[in-house]
N, C-alpha and C positions, 0 to 999 in steps of 0.2 A: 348189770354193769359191763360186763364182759360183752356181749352182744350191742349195747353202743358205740364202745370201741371200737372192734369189730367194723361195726356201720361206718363210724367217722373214717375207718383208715380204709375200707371203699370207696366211700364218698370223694377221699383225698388221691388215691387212687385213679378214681374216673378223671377226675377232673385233672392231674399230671397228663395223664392219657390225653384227655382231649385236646390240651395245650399243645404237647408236644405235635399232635396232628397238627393242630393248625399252625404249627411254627414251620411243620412241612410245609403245610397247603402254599401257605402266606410266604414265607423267604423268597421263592424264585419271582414275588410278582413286588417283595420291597424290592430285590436287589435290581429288579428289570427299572421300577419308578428311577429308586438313586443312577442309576446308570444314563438314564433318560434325561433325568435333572442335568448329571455331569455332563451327556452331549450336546444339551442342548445350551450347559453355559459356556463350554467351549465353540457353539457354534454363532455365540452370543457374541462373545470376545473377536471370535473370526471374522465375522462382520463387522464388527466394530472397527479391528485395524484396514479392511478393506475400505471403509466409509471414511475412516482416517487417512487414507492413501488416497485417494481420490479427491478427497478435499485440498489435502497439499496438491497432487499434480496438477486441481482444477486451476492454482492460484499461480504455480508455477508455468504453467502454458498461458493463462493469459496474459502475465506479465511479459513474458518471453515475445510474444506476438504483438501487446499495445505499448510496452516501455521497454524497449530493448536495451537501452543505457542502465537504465533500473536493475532490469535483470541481471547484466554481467554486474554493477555495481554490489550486488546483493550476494555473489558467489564467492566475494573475496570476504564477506562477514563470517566471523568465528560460528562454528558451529552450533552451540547452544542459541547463539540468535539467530542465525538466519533465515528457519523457518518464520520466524514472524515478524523479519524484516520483509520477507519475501510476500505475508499476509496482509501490512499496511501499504505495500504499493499493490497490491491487488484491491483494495477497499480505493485507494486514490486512482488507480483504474477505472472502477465500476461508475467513482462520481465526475471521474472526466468523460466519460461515455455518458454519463446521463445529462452532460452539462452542454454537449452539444447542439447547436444554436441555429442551426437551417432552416427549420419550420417553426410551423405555428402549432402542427402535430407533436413532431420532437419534444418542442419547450412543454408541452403538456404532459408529455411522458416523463420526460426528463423531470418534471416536478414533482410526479410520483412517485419515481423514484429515489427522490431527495428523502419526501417524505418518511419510505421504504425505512430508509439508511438512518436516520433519525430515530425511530422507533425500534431500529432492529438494536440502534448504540444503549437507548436506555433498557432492553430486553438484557441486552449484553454484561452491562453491570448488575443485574439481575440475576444473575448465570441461568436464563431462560434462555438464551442463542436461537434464532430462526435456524431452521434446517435448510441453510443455504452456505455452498461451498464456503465463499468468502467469511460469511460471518462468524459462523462455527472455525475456520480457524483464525480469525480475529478475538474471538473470545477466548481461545489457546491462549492466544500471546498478551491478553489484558490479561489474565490468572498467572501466567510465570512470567510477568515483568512491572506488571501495575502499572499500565499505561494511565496517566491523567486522559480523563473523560474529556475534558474541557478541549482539551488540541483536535481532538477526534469531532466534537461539533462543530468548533468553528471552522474546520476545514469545509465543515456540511455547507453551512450557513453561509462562506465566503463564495463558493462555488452556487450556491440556489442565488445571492443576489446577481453574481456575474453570468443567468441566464437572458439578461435584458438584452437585447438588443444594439447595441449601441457601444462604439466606442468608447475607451477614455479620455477623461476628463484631461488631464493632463500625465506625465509622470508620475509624479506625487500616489494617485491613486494606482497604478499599475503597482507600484511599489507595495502599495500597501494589502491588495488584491494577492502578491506573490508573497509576502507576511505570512498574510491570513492561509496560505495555504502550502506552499514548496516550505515554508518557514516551520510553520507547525509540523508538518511529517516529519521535520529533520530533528524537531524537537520528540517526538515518538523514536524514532530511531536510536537517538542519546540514550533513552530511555530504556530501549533495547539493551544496549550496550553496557548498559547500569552505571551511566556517567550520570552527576552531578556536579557540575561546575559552570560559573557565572559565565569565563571567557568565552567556555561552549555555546553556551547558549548565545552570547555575542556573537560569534563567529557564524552560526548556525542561523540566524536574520541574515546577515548580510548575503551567505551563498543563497541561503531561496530567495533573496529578492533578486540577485543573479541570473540565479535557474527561470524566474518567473520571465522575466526580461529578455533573456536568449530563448524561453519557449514562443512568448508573443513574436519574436523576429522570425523564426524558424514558422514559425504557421502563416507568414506574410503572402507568398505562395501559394496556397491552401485557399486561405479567405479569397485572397483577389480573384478567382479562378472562379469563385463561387457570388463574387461582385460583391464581397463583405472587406472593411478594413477596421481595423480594432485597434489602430497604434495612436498612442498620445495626438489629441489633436493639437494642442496647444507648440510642440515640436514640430507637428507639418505647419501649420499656422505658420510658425516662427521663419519656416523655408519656403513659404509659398507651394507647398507640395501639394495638392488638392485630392479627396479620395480618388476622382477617377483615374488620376496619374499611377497610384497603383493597380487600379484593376485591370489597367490597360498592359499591365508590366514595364511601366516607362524605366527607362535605365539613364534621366537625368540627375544633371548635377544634384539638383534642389531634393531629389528624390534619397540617392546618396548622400548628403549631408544628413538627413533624417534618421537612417540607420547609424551613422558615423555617430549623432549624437546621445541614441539611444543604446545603441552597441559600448559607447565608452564610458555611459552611468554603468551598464553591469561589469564593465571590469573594472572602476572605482568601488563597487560593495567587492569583488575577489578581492583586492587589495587588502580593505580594510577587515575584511576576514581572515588575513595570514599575520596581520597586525598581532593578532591576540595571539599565533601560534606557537609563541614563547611558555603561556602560562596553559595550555589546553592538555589535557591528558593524552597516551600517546593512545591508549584505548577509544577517542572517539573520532580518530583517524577515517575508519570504514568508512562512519556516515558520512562524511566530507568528500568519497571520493568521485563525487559527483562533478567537482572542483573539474576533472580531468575534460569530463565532458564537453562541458561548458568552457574551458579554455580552447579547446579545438575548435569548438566553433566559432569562437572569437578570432583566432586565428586565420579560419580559413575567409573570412566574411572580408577581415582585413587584406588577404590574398587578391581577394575578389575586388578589393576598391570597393567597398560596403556596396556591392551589385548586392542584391538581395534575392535575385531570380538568376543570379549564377549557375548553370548546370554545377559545378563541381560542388556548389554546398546540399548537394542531396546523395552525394556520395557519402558513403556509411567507414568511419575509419578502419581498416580492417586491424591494425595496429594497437586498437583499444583498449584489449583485453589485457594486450603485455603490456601495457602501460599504465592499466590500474593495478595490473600484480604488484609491479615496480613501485610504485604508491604507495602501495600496502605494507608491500615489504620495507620500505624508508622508514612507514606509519608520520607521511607527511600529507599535506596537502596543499 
């Protein structure tokens, strides 16, 4: 009996001994793993805000270089939103670049691009995000804001039908072309802002059909140079103004009247967009303050005797900034 004992408290023995050896052997090679694991998820995280950093700057230089109004517009937004104010005018970016209308090549591209953006939006509510600057922080700002899906396609959808070729039809449709899209973004941006109110959203149709209306005049220039004309036919019609008279840059009467008439439908929607500014919150100020923009150019067109190939309307307001802060800081528009 005694010499079992014995055995077992050897047996227990050996096997402490052995343990503790390999507790030797073994610690320096767990503690090297766990250290390993820790650098490598800090080197995980590192990357991560570097891939984070670089998406915002990707979104913040483009903006800065294809929407310059945008971007000072975007600097006066409160901090919690601006990053992904700054994200839906880089997506409205990417689709006014792929919506350009030169070729036959372009409009091809430009269609797969549509596409692209289409399938990246439902990846998006998906929280799948393509590994593309824009999207990835587009999907940011759909998770801490809850953008509606629906404003983010038809901006798609308005912009892939306005790759035809072809003038509009009248007014009516230009309007409804800058609805479907300066409208909708502005309705993203409210969004932004975590405004819900009806006047908003009233207010917010009228400036994009605005914006939509002073971007078509402001590209008048642009097209004719390239022997394209896009402005309501039914208004040249009305003046006898015929396309070649703009491509030619004619600076008649009939030609000016056309701008005069289109020019004074977008400051009729400014108007009735400060209609509502009685009942509008003072927090959905920022998005409006594109209001600013679009007045100066109305402004200056009028300066110009609606010339529309006036040198001075391609001069950039230098004043613009201090005059959105002022804006901002009133929280008018």
């Amino acid at each position: 009996m005694a010499s079992r004992v014995g055995a077992r408290h050897g047996i227990l023995a050996t096997k402490t001994s052995l343990f503790h050896t390999l507790q030797r052997t073994l610690s320096p090679h767990i503690i090297g793993i766990q250290r390993s694991a820790e650098i490598q998820g800090l080197r995980s995280s590192s990357n991560s805000n570097a891939d984070s950093q670089h998406n915002e700057k990707y979104c913040i230089d483009l903006v800065r270089k294809r929407d310059y109004d945008g971007f000072v517009c975007s600097l006066v937004f409160p901090e919690e939103s601006r990053r992904s104010s700054l994200a839906l005018r880089a997506f409205n970016v990417e689709l006014a670049q792929a919506g350009v209308k030169d070729s036959v090549s372009q409009k091809t591209i430009g269609l797969m691009r549509m596409q692209f953006w289409k399938t990246a939006i439902e990846e998006i509510y998906r929280d799948d995000a393509p590994l593309q600057p824009v999207s990835t922080e587009l999907w940011k700002a759909v998770r801490q804001h809850y953008l509606t899906k629906r404003w983010l396609l038809r901006i798609i959808t308005e912009r892939e039908k306005d790759m035809e070729d072809r003038a509009y039809r009248n007014l009516q449709e230009l309007e409804a072309y800058s609805e479907n899209t300066q409208s909708s973004l502005l309705y993203l941006l409210l969004e932004c802002l975590g405004v819900k109110n009806v006047h908003a959203d009233h207010a917010a149709s009228h400036i994009g059909k605005a914006q939509g209306i002073v971007t078509c005049l402001r590209a008048v220039p642009y097209h004719s140079s390239r022997r394209k004309v896009y402005l309501p036919m039914d208004i040249c019609m009305l003046h006898g103004a015929s396309q070649e008279d703009f491509i030619r840059g004619s600076r008649e009467q009939n030609v000016r009247d056309v701008i005069y008439d289109i020019a004074s439908q977008a400051h009729v929607h400014l108007e009735h967009a400060r209609s509502f500014s009685k009942n509008v919150p003072a927090s959905a100020a920022p998005a409006f303050l594109q209001t600013v923009v679009l007045e100066d150019y109305l402004q200056k067109v009028r300066r110009a005797d609606f010339d529309v190939f006036h040198p001075s309307l391609r001069n950039r307001n230098p004043l613009l900034a201090v005059q959105l802060y002022l804006r901002s800081w009133k929280k008018t528009y």
